[in-house]
mmCIF file of the N, C-alpha and C atoms, coordinates in Angstrom:
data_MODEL
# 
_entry.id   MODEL 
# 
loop_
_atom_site.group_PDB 
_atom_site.id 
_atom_site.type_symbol 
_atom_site.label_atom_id 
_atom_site.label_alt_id 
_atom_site.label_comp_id 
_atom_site.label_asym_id 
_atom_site.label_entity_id 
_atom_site.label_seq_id 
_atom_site.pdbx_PDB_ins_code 
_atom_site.Cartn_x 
_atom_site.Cartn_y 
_atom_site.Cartn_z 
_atom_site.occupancy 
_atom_site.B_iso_or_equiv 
_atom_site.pdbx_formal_charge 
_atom_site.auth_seq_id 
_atom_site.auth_comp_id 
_atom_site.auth_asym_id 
_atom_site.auth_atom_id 
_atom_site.pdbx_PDB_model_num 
ATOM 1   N N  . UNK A 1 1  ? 0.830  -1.206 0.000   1.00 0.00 ? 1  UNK A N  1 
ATOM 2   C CA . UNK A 1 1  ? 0.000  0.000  0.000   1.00 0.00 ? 1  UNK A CA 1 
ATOM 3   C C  . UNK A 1 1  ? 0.863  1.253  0.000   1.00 0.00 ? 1  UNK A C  1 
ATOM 4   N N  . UNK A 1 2  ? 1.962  1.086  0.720   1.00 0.00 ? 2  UNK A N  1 
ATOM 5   C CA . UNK A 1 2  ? 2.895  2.376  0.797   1.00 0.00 ? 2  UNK A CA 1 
ATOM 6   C C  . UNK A 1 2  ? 3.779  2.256  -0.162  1.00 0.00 ? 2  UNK A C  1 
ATOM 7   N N  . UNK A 1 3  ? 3.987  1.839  -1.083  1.00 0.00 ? 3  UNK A N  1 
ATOM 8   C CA . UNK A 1 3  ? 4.625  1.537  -2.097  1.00 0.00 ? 3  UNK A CA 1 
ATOM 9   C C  . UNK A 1 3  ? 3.897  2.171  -3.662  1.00 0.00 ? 3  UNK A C  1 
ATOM 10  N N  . UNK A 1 4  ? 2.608  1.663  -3.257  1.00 0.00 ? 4  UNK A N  1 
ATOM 11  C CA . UNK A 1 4  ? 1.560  2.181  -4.082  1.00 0.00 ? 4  UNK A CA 1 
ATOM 12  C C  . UNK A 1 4  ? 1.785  3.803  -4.074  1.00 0.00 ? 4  UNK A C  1 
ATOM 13  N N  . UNK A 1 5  ? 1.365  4.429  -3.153  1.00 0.00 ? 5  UNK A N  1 
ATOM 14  C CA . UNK A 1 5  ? 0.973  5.783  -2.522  1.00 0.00 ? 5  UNK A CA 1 
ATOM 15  C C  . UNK A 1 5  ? 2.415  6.721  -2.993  1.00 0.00 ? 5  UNK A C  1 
ATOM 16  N N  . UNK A 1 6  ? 3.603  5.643  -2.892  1.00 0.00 ? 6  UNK A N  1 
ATOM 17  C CA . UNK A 1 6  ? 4.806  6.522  -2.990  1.00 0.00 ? 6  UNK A CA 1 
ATOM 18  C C  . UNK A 1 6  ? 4.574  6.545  -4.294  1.00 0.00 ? 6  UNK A C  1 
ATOM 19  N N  . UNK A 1 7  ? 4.660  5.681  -5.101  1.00 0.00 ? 7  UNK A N  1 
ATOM 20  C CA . UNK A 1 7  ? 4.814  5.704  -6.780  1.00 0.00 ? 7  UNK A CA 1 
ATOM 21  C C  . UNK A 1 7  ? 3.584  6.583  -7.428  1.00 0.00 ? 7  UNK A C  1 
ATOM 22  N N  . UNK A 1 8  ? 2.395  6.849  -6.315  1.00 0.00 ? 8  UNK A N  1 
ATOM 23  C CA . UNK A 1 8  ? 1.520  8.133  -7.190  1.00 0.00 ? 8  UNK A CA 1 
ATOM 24  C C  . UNK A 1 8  ? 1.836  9.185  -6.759  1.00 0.00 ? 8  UNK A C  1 
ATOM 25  N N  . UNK A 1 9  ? 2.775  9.387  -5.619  1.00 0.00 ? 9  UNK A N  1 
ATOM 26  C CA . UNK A 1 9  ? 3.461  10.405 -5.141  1.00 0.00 ? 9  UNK A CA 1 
ATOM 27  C C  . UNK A 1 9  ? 3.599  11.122 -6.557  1.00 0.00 ? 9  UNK A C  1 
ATOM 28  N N  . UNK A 1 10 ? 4.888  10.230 -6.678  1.00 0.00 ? 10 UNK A N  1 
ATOM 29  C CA . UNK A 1 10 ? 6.235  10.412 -7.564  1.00 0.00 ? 10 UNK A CA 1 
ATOM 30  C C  . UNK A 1 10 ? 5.390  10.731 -9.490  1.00 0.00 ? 10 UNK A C  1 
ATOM 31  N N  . UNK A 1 11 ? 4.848  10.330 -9.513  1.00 0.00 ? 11 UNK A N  1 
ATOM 32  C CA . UNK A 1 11 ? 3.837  10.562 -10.786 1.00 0.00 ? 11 UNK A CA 1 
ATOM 33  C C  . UNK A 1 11 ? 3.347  11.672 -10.946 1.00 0.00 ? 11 UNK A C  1 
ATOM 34  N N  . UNK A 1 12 ? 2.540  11.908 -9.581  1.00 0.00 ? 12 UNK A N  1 
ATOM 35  C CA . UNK A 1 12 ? 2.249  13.697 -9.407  1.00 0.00 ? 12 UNK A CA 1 
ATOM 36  C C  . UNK A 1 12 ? 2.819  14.403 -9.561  1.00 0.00 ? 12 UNK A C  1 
ATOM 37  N N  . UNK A 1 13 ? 4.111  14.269 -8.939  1.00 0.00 ? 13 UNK A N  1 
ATOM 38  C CA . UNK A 1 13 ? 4.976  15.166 -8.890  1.00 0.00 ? 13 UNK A CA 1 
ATOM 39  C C  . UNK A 1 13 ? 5.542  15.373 -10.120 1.00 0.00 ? 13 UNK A C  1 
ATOM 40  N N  . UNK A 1 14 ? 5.369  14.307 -10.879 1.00 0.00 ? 14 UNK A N  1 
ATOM 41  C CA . UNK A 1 14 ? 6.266  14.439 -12.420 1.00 0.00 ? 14 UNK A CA 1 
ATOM 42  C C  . UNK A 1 14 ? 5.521  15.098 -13.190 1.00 0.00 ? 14 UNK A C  1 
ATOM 43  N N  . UNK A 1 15 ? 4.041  15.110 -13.073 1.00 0.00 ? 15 UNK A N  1 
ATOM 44  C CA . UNK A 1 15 ? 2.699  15.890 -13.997 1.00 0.00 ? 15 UNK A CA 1 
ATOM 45  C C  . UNK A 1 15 ? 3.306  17.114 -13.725 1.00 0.00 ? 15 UNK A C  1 
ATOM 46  N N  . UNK A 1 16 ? 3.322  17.491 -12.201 1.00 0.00 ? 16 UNK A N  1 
ATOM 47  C CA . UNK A 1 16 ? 3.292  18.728 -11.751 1.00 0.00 ? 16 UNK A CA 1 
ATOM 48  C C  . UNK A 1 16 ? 4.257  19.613 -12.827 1.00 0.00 ? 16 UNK A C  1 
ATOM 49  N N  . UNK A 1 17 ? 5.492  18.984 -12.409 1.00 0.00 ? 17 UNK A N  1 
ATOM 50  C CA . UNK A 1 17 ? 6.421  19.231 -13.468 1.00 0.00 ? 17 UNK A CA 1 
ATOM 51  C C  . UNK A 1 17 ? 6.471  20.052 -14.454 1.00 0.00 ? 17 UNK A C  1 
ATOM 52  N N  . UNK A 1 18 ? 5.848  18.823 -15.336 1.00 0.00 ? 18 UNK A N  1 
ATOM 53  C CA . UNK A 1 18 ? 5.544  18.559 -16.961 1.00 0.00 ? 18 UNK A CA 1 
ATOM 54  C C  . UNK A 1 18 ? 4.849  19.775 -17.055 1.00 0.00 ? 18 UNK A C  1 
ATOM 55  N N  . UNK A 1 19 ? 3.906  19.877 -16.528 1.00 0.00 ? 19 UNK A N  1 
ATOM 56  C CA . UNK A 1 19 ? 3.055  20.827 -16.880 1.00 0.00 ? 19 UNK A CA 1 
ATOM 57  C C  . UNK A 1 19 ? 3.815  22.585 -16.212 1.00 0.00 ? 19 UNK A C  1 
ATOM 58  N N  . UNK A 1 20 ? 4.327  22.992 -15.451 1.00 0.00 ? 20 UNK A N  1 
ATOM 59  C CA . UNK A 1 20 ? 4.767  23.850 -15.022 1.00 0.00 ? 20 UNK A CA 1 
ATOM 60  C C  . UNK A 1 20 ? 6.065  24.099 -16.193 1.00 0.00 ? 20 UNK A C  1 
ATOM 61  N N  . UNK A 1 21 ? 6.937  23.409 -16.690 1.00 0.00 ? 21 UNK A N  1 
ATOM 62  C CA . UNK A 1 21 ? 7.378  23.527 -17.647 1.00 0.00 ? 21 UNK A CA 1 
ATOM 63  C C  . UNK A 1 21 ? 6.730  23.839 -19.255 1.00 0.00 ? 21 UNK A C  1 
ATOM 64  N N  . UNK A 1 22 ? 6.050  23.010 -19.423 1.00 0.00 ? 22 UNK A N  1 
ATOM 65  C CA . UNK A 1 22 ? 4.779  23.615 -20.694 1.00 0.00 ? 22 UNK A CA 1 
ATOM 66  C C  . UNK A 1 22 ? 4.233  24.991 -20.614 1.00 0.00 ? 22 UNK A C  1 
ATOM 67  N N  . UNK A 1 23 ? 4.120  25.530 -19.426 1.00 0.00 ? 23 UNK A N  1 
ATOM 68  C CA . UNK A 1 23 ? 3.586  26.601 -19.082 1.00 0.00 ? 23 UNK A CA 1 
ATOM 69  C C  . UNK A 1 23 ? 4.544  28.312 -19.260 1.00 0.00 ? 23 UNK A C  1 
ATOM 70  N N  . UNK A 1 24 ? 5.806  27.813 -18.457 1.00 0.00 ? 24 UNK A N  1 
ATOM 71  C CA . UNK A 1 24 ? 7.161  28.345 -19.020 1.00 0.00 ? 24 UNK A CA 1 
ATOM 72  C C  . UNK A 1 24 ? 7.800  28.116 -20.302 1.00 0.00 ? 24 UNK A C  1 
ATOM 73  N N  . UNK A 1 25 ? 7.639  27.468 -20.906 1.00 0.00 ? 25 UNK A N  1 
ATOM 74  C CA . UNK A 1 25 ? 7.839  27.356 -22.701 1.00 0.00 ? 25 UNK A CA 1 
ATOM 75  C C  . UNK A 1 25 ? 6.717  28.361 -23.173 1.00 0.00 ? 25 UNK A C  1 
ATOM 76  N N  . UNK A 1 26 ? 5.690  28.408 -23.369 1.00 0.00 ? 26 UNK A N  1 
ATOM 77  C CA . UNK A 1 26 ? 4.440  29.009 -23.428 1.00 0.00 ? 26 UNK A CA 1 
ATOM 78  C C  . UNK A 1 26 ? 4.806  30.152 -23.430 1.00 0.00 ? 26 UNK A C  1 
ATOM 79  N N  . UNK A 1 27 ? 5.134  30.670 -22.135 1.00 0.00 ? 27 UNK A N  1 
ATOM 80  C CA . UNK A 1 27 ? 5.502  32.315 -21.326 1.00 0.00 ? 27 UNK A CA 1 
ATOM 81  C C  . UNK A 1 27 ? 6.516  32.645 -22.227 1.00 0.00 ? 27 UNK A C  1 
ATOM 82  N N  . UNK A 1 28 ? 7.398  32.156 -22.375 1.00 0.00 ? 28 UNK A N  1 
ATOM 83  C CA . UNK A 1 28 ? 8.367  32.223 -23.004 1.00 0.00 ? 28 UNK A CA 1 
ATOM 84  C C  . UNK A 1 28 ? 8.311  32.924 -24.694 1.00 0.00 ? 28 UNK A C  1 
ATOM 85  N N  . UNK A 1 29 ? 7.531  32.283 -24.918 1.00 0.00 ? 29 UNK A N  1 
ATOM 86  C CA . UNK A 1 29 ? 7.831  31.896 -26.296 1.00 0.00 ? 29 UNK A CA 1 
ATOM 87  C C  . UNK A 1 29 ? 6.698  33.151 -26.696 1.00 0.00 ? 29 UNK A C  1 
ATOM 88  N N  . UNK A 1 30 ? 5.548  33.443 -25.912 1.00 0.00 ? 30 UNK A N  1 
ATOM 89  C CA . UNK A 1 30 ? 4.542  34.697 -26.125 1.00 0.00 ? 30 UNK A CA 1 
ATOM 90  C C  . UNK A 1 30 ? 5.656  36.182 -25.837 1.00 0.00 ? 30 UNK A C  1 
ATOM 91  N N  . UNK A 1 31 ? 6.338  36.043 -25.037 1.00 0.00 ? 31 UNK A N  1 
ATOM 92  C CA . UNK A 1 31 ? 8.005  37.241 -24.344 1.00 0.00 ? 31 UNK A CA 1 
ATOM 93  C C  . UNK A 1 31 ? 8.788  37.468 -25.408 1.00 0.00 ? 31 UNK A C  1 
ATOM 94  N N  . UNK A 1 32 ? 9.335  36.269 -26.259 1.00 0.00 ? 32 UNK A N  1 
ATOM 95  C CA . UNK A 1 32 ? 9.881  36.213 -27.573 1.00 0.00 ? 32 UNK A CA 1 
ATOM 96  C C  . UNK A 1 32 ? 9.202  37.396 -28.681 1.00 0.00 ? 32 UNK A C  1 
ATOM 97  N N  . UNK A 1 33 ? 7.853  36.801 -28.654 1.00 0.00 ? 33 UNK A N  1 
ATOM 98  C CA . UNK A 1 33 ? 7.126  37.790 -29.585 1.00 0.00 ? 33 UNK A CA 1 
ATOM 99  C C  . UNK A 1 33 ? 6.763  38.773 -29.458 1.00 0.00 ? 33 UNK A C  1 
ATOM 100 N N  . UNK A 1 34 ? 6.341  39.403 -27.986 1.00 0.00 ? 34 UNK A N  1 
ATOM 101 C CA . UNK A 1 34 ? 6.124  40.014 -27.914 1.00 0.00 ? 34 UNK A CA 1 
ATOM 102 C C  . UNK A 1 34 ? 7.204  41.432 -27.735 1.00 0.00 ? 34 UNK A C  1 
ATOM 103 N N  . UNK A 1 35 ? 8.363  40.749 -26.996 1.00 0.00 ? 35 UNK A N  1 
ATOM 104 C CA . UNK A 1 35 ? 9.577  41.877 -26.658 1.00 0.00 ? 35 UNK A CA 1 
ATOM 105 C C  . UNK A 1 35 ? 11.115 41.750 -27.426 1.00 0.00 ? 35 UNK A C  1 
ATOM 106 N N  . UNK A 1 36 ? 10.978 40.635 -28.133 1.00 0.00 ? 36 UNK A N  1 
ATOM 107 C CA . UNK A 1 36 ? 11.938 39.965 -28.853 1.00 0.00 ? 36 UNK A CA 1 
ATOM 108 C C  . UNK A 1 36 ? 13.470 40.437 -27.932 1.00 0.00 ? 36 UNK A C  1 
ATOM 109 N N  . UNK A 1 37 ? 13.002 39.257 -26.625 1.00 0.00 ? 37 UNK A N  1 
ATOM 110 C CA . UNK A 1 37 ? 14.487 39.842 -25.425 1.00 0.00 ? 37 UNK A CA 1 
ATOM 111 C C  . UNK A 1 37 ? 15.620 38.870 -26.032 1.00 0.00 ? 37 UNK A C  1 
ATOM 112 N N  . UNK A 1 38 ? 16.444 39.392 -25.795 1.00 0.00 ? 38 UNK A N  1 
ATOM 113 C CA . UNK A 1 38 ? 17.849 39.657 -25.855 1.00 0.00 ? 38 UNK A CA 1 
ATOM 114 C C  . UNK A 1 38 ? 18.514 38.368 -25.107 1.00 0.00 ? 38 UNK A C  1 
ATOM 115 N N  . UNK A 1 39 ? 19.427 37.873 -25.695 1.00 0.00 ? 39 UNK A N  1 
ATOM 116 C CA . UNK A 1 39 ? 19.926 36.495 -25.306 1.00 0.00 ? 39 UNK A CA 1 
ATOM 117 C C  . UNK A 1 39 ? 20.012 36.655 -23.423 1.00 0.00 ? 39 UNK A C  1 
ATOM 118 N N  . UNK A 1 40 ? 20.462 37.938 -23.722 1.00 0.00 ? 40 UNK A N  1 
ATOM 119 C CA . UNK A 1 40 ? 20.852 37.872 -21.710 1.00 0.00 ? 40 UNK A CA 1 
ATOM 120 C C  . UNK A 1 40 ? 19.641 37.633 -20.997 1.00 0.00 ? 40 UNK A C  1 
ATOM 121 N N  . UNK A 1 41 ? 18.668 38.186 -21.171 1.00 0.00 ? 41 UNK A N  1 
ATOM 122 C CA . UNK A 1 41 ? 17.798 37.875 -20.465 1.00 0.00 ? 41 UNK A CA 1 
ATOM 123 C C  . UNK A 1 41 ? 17.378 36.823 -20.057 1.00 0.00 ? 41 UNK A C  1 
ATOM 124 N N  . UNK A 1 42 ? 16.973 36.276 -21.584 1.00 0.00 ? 42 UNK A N  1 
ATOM 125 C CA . UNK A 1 42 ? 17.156 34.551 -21.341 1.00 0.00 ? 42 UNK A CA 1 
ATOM 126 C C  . UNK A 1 42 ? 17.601 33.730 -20.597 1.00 0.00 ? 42 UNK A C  1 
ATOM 127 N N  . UNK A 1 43 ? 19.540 33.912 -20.624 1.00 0.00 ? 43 UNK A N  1 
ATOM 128 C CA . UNK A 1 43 ? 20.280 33.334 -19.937 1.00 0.00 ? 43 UNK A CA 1 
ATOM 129 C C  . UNK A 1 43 ? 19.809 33.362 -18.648 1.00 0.00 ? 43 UNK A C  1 
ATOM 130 N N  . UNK A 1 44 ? 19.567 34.375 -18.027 1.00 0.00 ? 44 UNK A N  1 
ATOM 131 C CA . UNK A 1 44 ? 19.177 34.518 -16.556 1.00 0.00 ? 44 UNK A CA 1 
ATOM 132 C C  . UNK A 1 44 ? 17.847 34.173 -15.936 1.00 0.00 ? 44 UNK A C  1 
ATOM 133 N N  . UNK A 1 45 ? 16.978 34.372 -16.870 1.00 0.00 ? 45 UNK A N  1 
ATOM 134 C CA . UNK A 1 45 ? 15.447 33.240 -16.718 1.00 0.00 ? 45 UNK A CA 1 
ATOM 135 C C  . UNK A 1 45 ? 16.005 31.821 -16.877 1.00 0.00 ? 45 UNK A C  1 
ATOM 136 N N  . UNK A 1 46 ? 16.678 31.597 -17.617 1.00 0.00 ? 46 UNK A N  1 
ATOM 137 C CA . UNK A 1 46 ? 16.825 29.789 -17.569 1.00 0.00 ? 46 UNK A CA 1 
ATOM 138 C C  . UNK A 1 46 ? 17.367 29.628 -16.371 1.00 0.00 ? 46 UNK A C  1 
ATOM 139 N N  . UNK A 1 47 ? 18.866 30.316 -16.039 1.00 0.00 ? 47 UNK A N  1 
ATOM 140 C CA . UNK A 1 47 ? 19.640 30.010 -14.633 1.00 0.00 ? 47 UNK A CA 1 
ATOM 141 C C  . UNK A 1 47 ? 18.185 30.173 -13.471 1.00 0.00 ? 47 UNK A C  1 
ATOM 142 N N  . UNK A 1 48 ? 17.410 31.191 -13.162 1.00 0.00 ? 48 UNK A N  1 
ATOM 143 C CA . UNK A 1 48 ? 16.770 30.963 -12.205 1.00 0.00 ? 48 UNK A CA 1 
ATOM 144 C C  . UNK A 1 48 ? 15.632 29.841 -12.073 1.00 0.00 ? 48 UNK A C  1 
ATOM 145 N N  . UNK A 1 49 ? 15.067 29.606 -13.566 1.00 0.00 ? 49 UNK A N  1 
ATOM 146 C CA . UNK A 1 49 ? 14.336 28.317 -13.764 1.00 0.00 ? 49 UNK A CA 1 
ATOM 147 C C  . UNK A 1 49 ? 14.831 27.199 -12.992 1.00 0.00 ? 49 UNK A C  1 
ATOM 148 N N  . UNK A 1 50 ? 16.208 27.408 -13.199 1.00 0.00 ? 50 UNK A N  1 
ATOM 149 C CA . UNK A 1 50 ? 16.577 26.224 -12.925 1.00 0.00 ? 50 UNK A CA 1 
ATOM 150 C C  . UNK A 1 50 ? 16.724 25.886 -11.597 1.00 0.00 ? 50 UNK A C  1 
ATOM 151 N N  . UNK A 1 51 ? 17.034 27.263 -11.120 1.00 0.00 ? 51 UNK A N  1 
ATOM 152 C CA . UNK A 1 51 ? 17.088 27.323 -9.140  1.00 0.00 ? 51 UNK A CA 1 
ATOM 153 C C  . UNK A 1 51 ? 15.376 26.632 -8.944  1.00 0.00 ? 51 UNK A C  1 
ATOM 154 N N  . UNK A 1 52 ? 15.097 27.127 -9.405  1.00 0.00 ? 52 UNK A N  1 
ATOM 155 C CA . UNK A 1 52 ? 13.443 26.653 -8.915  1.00 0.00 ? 52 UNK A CA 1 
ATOM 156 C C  . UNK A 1 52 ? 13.079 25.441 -9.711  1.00 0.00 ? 52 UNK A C  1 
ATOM 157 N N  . UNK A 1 53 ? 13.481 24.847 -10.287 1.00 0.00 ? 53 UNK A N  1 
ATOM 158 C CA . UNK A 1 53 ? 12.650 23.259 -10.568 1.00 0.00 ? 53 UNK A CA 1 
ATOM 159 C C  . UNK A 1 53 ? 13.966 22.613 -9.248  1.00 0.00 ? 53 UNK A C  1 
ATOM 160 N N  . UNK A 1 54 ? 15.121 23.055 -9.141  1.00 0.00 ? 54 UNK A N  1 
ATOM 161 C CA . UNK A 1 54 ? 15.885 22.414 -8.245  1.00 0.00 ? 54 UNK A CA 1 
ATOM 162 C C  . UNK A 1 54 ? 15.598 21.958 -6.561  1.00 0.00 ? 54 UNK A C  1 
ATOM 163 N N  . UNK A 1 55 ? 14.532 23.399 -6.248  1.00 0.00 ? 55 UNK A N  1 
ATOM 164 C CA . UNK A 1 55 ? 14.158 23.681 -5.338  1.00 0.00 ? 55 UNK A CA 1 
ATOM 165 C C  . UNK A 1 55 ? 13.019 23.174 -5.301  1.00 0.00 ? 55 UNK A C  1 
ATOM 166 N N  . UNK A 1 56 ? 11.896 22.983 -5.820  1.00 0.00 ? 56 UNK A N  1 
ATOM 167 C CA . UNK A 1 56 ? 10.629 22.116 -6.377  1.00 0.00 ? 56 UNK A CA 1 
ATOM 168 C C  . UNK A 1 56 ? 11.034 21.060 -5.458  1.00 0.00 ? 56 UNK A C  1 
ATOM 169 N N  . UNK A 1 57 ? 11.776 20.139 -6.637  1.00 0.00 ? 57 UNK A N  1 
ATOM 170 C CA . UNK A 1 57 ? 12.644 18.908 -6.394  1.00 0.00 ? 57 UNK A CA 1 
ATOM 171 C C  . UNK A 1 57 ? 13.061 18.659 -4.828  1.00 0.00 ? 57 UNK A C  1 
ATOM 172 N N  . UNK A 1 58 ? 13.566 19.537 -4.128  1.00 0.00 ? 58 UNK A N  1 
ATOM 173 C CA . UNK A 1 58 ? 14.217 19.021 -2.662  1.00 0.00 ? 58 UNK A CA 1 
ATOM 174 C C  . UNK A 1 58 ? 13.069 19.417 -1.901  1.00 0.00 ? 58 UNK A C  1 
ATOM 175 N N  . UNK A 1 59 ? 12.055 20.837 -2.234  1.00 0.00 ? 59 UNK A N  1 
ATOM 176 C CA . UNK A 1 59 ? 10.975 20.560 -1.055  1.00 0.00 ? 59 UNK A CA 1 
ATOM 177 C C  . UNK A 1 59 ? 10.231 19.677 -0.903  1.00 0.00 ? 59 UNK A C  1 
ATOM 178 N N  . UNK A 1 60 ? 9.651  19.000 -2.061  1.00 0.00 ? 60 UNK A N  1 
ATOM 179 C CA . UNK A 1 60 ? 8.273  18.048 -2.099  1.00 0.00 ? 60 UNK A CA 1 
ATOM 180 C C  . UNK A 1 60 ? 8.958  17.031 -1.774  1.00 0.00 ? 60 UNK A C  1 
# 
């Protein structure tokens, strides 16, 4: 049973994900068109993306 519960844990958590990423591609890609930003910017939205799916990851 707890084996069960962990593995829909872990599933959720991967939707959660999936979809929070789809959502940031999305954002992204409407920012592109709309402000056509500049590689730097980018760079520094991905680096903090990345603090935060990292951080996602160790709270849940």
């Amino acid at each position: 049973m707890s084996m069960s519960s962990l593995t829909q844990m872990v599933v959720m958590k991967m939707a959660l994900v999936m979809v929070e990423v789809l959502l940031e591609i999305l954002r992204v890609f409407l920012l592109k068109l709309s402000l056509k930003s500049s590689n730097l910017v980018m760079l520094s939205w991905l680096k903090s993306k990345l603090a935060y799916m990292v951080s996602l990851f160790v709270l849940i």
